[in-house]
C-alpha positions as CSV (number, residue, x, y, z in Angstrom):
1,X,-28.4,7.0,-10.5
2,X,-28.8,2.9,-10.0
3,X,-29.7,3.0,-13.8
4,X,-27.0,4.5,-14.7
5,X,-25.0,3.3,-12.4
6,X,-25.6,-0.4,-14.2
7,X,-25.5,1.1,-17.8
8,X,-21.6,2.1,-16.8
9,X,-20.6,-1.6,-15.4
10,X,-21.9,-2.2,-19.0
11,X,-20.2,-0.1,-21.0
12,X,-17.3,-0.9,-19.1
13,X,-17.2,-4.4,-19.9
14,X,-17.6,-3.4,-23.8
15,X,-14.7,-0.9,-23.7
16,X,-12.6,-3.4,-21.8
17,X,-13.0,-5.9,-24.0
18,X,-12.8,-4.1,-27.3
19,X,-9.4,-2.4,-25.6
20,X,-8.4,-5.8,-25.3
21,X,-7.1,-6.0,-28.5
22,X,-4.5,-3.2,-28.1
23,X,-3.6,-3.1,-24.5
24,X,-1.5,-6.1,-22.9
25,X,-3.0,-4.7,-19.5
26,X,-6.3,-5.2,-20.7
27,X,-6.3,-8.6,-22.5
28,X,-5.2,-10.0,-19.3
29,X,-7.7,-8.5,-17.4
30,X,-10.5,-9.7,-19.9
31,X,-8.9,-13.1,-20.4
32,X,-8.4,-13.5,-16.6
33,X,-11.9,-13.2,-16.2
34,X,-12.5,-15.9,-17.9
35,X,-13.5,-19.2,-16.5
36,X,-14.1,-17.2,-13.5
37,X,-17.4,-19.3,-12.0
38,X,-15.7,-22.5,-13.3
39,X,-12.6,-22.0,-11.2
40,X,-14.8,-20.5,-8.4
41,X,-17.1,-23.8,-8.2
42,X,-14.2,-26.1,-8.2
43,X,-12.4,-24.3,-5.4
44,X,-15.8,-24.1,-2.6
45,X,-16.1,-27.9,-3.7
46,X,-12.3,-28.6,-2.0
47,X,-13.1,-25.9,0.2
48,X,-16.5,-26.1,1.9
49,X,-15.3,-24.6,5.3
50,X,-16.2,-20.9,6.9
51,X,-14.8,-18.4,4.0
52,X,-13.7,-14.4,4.5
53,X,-13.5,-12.4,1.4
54,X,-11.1,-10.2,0.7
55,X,-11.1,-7.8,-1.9
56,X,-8.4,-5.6,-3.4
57,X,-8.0,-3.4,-5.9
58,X,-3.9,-4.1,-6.9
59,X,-0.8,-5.0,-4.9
60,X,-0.7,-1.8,-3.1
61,X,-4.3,-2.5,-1.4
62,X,-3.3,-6.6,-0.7
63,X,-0.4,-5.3,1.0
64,X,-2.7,-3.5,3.0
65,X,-4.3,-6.8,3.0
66,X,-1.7,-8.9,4.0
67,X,-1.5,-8.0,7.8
68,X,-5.1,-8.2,8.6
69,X,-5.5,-11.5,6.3
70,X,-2.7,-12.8,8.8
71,X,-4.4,-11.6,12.1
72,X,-7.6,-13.2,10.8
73,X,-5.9,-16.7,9.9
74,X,-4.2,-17.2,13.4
75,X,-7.1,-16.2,15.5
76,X,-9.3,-18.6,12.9
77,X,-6.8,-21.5,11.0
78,X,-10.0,-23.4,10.1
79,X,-11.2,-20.9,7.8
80,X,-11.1,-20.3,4.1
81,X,-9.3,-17.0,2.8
82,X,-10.1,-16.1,-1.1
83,X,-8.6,-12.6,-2.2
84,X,-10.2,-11.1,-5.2
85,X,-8.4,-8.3,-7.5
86,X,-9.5,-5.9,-9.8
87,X,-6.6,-5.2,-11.9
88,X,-4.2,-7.5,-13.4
89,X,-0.8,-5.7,-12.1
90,X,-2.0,-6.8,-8.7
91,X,-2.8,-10.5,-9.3
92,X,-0.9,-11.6,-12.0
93,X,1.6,-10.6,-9.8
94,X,0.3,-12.4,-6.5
95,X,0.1,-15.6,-8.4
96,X,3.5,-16.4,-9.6
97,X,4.3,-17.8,-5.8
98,X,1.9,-18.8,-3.1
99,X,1.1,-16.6,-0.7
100,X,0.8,-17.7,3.1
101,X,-2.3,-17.1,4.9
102,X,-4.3,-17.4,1.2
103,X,-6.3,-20.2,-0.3
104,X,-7.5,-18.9,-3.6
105,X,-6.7,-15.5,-5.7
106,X,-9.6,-14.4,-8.0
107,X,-10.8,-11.7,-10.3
108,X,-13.7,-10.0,-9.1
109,X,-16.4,-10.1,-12.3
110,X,-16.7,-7.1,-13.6
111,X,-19.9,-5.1,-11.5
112,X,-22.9,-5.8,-13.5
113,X,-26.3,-7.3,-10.9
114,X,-26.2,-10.5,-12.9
115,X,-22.3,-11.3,-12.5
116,X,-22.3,-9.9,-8.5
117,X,-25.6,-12.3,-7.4
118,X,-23.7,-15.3,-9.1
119,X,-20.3,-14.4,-7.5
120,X,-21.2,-13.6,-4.2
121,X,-23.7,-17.2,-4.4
122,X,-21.0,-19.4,-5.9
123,X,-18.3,-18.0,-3.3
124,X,-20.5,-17.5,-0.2
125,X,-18.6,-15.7,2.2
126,X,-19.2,-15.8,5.7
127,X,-17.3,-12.6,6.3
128,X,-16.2,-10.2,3.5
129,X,-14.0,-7.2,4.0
130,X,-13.2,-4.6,1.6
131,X,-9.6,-2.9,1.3
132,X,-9.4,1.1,1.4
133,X,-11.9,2.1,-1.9
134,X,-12.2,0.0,-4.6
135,X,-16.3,-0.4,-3.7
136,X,-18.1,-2.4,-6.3
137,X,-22.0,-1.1,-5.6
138,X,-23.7,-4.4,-6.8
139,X,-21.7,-6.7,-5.6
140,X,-21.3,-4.8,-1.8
141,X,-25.4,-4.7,-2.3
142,X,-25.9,-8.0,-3.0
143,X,-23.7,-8.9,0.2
144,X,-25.7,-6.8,2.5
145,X,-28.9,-8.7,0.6
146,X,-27.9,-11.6,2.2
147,X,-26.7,-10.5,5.4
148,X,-23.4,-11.3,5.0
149,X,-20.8,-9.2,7.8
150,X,-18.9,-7.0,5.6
151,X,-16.0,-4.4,6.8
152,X,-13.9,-1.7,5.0
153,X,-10.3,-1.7,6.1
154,X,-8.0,1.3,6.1
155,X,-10.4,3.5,4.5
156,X,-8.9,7.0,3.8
157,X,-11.5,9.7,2.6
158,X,-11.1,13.1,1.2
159,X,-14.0,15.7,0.9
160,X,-14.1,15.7,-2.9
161,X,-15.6,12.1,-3.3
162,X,-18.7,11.3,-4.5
163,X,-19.6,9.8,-1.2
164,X,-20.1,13.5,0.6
165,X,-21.2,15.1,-2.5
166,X,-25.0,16.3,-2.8
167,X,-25.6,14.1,-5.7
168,X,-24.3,11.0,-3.9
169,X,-27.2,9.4,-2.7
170,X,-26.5,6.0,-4.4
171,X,-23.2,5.8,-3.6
172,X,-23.3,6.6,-0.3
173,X,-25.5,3.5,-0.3
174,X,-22.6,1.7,-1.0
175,X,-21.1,3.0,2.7
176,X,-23.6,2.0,4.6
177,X,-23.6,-1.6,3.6
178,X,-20.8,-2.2,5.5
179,X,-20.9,-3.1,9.3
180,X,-17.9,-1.3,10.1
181,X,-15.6,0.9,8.4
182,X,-12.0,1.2,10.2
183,X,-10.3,4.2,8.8
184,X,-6.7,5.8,8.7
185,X,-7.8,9.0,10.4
186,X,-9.6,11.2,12.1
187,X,-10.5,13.1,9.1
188,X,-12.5,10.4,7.8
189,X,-14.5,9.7,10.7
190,X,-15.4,13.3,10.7
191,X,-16.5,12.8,6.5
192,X,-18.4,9.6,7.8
193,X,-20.5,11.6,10.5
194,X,-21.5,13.7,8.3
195,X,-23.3,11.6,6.0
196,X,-24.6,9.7,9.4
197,X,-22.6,7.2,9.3
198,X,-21.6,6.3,13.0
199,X,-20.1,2.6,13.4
200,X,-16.3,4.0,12.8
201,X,-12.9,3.1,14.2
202,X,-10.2,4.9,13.3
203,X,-7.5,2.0,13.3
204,X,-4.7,3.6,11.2
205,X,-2.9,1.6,8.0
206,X,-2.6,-1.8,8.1
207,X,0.9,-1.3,5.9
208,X,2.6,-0.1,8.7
209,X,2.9,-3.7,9.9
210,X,3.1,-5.2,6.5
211,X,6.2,-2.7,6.3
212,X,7.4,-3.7,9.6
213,X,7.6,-7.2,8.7
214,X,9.4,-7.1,5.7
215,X,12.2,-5.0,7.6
216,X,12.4,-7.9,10.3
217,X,12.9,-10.2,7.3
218,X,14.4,-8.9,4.1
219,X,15.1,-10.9,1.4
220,X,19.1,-11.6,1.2
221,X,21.0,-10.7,-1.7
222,X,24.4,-11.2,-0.8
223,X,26.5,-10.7,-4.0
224,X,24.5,-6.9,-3.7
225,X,25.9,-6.7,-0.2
226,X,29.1,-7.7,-1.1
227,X,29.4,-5.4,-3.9
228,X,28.6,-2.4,-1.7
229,X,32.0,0.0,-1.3
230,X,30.0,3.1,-0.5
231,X,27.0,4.8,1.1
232,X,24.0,3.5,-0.8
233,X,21.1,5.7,-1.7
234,X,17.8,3.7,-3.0
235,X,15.7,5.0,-5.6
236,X,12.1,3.0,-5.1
237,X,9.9,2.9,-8.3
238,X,10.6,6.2,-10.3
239,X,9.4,7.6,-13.5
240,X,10.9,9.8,-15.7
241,X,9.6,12.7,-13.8
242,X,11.1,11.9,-11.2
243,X,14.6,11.1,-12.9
244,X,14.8,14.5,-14.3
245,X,15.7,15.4,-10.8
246,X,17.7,12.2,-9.7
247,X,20.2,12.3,-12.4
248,X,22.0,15.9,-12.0
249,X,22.3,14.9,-8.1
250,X,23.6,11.0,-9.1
251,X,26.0,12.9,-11.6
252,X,27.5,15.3,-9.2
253,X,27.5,12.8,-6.5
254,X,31.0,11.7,-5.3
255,X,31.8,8.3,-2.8
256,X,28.1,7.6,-3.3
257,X,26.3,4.1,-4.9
258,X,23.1,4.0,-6.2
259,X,20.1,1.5,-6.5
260,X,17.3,2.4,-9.0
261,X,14.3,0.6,-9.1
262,X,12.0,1.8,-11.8
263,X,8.4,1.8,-12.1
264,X,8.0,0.5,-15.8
265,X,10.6,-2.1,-16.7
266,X,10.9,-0.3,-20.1
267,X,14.6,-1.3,-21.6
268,X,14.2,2.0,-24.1
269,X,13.7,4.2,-20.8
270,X,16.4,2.5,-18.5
271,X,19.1,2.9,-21.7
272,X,18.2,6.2,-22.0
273,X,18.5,6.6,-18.0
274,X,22.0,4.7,-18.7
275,X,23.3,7.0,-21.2
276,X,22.2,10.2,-18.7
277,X,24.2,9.1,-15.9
278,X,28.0,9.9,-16.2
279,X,28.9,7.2,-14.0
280,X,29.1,3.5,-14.2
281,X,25.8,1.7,-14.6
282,X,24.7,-2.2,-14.7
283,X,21.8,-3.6,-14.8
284,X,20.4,-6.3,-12.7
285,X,20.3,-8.8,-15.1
286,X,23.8,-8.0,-16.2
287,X,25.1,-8.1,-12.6
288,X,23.7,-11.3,-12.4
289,X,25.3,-13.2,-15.2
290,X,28.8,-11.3,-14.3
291,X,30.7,-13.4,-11.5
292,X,34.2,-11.6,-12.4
293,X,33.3,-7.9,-12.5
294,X,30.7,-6.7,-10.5
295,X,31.6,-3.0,-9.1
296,X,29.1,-0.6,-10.2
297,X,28.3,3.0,-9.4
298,X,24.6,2.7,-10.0
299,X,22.8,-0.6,-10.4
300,X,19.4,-0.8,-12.4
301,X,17.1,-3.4,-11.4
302,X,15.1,-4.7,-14.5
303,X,12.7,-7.0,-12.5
304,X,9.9,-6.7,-10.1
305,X,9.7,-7.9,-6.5
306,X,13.2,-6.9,-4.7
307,X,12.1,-3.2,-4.1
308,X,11.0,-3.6,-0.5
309,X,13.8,-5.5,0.4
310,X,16.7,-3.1,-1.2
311,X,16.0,-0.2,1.1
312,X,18.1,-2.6,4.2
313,X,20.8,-1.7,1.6
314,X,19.8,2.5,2.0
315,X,21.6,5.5,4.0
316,X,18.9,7.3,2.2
317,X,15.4,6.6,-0.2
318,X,13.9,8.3,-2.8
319,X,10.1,7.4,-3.5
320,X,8.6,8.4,-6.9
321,X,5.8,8.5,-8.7
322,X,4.3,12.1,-6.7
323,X,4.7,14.0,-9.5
324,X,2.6,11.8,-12.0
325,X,-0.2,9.5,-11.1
326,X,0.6,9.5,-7.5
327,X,3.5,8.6,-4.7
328,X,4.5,5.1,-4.1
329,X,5.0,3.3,-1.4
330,X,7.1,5.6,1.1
331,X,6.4,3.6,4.2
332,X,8.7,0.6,3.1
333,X,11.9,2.6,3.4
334,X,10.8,4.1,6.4
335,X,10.5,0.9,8.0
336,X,13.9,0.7,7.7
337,X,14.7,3.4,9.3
338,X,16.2,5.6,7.1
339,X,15.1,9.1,5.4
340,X,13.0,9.1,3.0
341,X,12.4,12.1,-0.1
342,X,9.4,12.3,-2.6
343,X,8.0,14.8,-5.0
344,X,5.9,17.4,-3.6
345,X,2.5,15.5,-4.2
346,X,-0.5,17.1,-5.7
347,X,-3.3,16.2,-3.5
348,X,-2.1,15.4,-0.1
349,X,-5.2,14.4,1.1
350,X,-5.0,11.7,-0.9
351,X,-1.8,10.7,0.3
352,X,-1.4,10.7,4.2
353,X,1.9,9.3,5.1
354,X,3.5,11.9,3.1
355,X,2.1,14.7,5.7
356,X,2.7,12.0,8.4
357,X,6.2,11.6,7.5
358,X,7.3,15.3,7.3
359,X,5.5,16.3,10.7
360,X,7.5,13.7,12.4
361,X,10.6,14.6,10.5
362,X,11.8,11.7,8.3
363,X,10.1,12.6,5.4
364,X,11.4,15.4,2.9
365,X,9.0,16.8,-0.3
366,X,10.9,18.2,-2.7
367,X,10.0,20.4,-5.8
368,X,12.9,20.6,-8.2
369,X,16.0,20.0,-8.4
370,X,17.2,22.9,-5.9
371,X,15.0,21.2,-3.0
372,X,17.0,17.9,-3.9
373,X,19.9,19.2,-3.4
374,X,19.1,20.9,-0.3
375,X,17.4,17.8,1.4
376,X,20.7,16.0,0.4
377,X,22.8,18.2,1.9
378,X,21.3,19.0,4.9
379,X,20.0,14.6,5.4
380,X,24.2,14.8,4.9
381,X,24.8,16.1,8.4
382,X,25.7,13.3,10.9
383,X,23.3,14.8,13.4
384,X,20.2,16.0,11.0
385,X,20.5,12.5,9.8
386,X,20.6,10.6,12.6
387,X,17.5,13.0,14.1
388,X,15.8,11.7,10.5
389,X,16.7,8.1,11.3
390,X,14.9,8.4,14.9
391,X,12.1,10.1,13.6
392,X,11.6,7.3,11.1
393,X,11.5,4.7,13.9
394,X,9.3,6.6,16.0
395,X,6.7,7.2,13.4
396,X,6.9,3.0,12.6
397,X,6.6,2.5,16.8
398,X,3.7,4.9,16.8
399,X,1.8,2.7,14.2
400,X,2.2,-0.4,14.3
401,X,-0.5,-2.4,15.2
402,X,-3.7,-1.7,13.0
403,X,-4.5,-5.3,11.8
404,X,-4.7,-6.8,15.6
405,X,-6.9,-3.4,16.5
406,X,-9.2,-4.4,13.3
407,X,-9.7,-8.0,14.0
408,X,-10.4,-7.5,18.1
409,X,-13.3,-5.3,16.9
410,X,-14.3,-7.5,14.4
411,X,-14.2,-10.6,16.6
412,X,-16.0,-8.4,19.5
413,X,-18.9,-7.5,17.3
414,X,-19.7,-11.4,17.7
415,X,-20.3,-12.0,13.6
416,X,-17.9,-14.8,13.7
417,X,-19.4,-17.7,14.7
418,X,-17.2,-20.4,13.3
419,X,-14.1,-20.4,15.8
């Protein structure tokens, strides 16, 4: 399996590159790799201090990241963070500002033996901790070579992956290379025994405080607040799936003002969205550049990196994405304290918070168009909502916390020696 395990990181690299060509996502993940060692050498050069590794997969996973990065950095100022991604939505995105807590953002090479032994050498972590499941087998072996600590954070596993299958052998390699694995639930400690794997914390998901602490401190965007004459109901990264639902409620919707923040930034997809809704519509960008006329029924925002800030704005949130590749971020609204719906999602397993989130209340799946409606109307009842509202803050209260659990175990299990 090794063998062919090593012929895929191959291939892999050849496809990416020759997709390159075609695929904006893709150049930028081949031409980020680029220079990779070079930049990596310069940085341990101005950086020669005790180092952790992170490593992510995209945004969603640093933002997971974020909390324990910050629990790590005050309890140890002295060392070195360096955050490695795999896709370029996540870093290219980290990169345009810096990023507290942080010293140096990175690619991870692509997993062939050759690229993980130079990596892991040039970078030489003292500490290196994985986020959730993006587990790269020969760079996580050639870690545990060299006796390097290594953790995975907020791990979430379902009974389907390769891991607990009975041709999983190598990969289940890859779990037992870590020290510790801290895990979102019960069920995964339970997956973990099974394979005898037995140094397991469940310590929940580190994006409850990242969540948290974006609610504490929102970004202000006072010409939005100022514009605000009615009830506000915030739609969080939706697709067209997901709109096919939205825009009959948003149409028959009276004294009601909606946000929409869509996944894709695609200008054909928010005109069509535009000439959907019977109402009126503005864009961001055009809200921006408008100091005269501002009032708007719904408001489009054509940019990335407000979302998690709008919902302070929200009497009630929509999450998308369930019904396509998979549900977005519903813990951000939550945070807020506010109700939050979502497309019935197809493997709930994989997806947590949704079950979370309904059992305490605050969370509301829908189906079609008919379950919209009927959410809305009954989340429109001054005492159903406010029961949603409590159940929202209870679920944050009962979470919070993960990152400080995860670094007191670390710190206990004495593999820090550089205070």
């Amino acid at each position: 399996m090794k063998l062919v395990y090593n012929l895929s990181m191959h291939l892999l690299d050849f496809v990416m590159k020759i997709g390159s060509r075609g695929s904006v996502k893709l150049k930028k993940a081949v031409d980020g790799r680029k220079g990779i060692f070079e930049s990596l050498r310069d940085f341990r050069k101005k950086h020669p201090s005790p180092l952790v590794w992170f490593h992510v997969a995209s945004l969603g996973e640093y933002e997971q990241a974020k909390p324990v990065i910050a629990a790590f950095k005050e309890k140890y100022p002295l060392w070195a963070v360096a955050v490695s991604f795999f896709s370029p939505s996540g870093y290219e995105q980290v990169i345009k500002k810096k990023q507290p807590w942080v010293d140096y953002f990175t690619y991870i090479p692509i997993d062939k033996a050759s690229h993980a032994k130079k990596f892991v050498n040039m970078l030489a972590p003292d500490l290196v901790v994985f986020i959730k499941y993006d587990l790269w087998a020969n760079h996580l072996l050639e870690v545990k070579r060299r006796k390097i600590p290594s953790f995975l954070v907020a791990a979430s596993f379902r009974k389907e992956q390769v891991y607990f299958s009975w041709y999983g052998s190598f990969f289940r390699k890859i779990l037992f290379c870590f020290h510790h694995i801290f895990t979102q639930n019960a069920a995964s400690i339970g997956l973990l025994e099974q394979i005898g794997y037995k140094n397991a914390t469940q310590t929940g998901d580190p994006r409850f405080d990242n969540v948290a602490a974006i609610s504490l401190r929102p970004k202000s965007f006072p010409a939005i607040r100022e514009s605000i004459r009615q009830p506000v109901m915030v739609l969080g990264s939706v697709w067209q799936e997901d709109m096919d639902l939205l825009i009959p409620w948003i149409n028959q919707s009276e004294d009601l003002q909606f946000i929409i923040a869509p996944h894709d930034l695609h200008t054909g997809t928010i005109q069509k969205w535009q000439q959907a809704i019977q109402k009126t519509s503005l864009t961001y960008s055009e809200f921006e550049s408008r100091e005269d006329s501002r009032e708007w029924q719904v408001l489009i925002i054509d940019n990335i990196g407000m979302l998690s800030s709008l919902y302070q704005f929200a009497r009630w949130a929509y999450v998308g994405g369930a019904f396509g590749k998979g549900l977005h971020n519903i813990l951000e609204p939550l945070a807020f304290g506010i109700p939050v719906l979502f497309g019935q999602v197809k493997r709930a397993s994989k997806f947590p918070e949704a079950a979370i989130s309904q059992q305490y209340g605050c969370g509301f799946a829908v189906k079609n168009k008919e379950d919209l409606f009927d959410a809305m109307n009954h989340l429109s009842q001054i005492t159903k909502y406010n029961q949603a509202r409590q159940a929202a803050k209870k679920l944050l209260r009962d979470n919070l916390g993960s990152a400080e659990k995860t670094i007191a175990i670390i710190k206990n299990e004495h593999v820090i020696e550089h205070d």
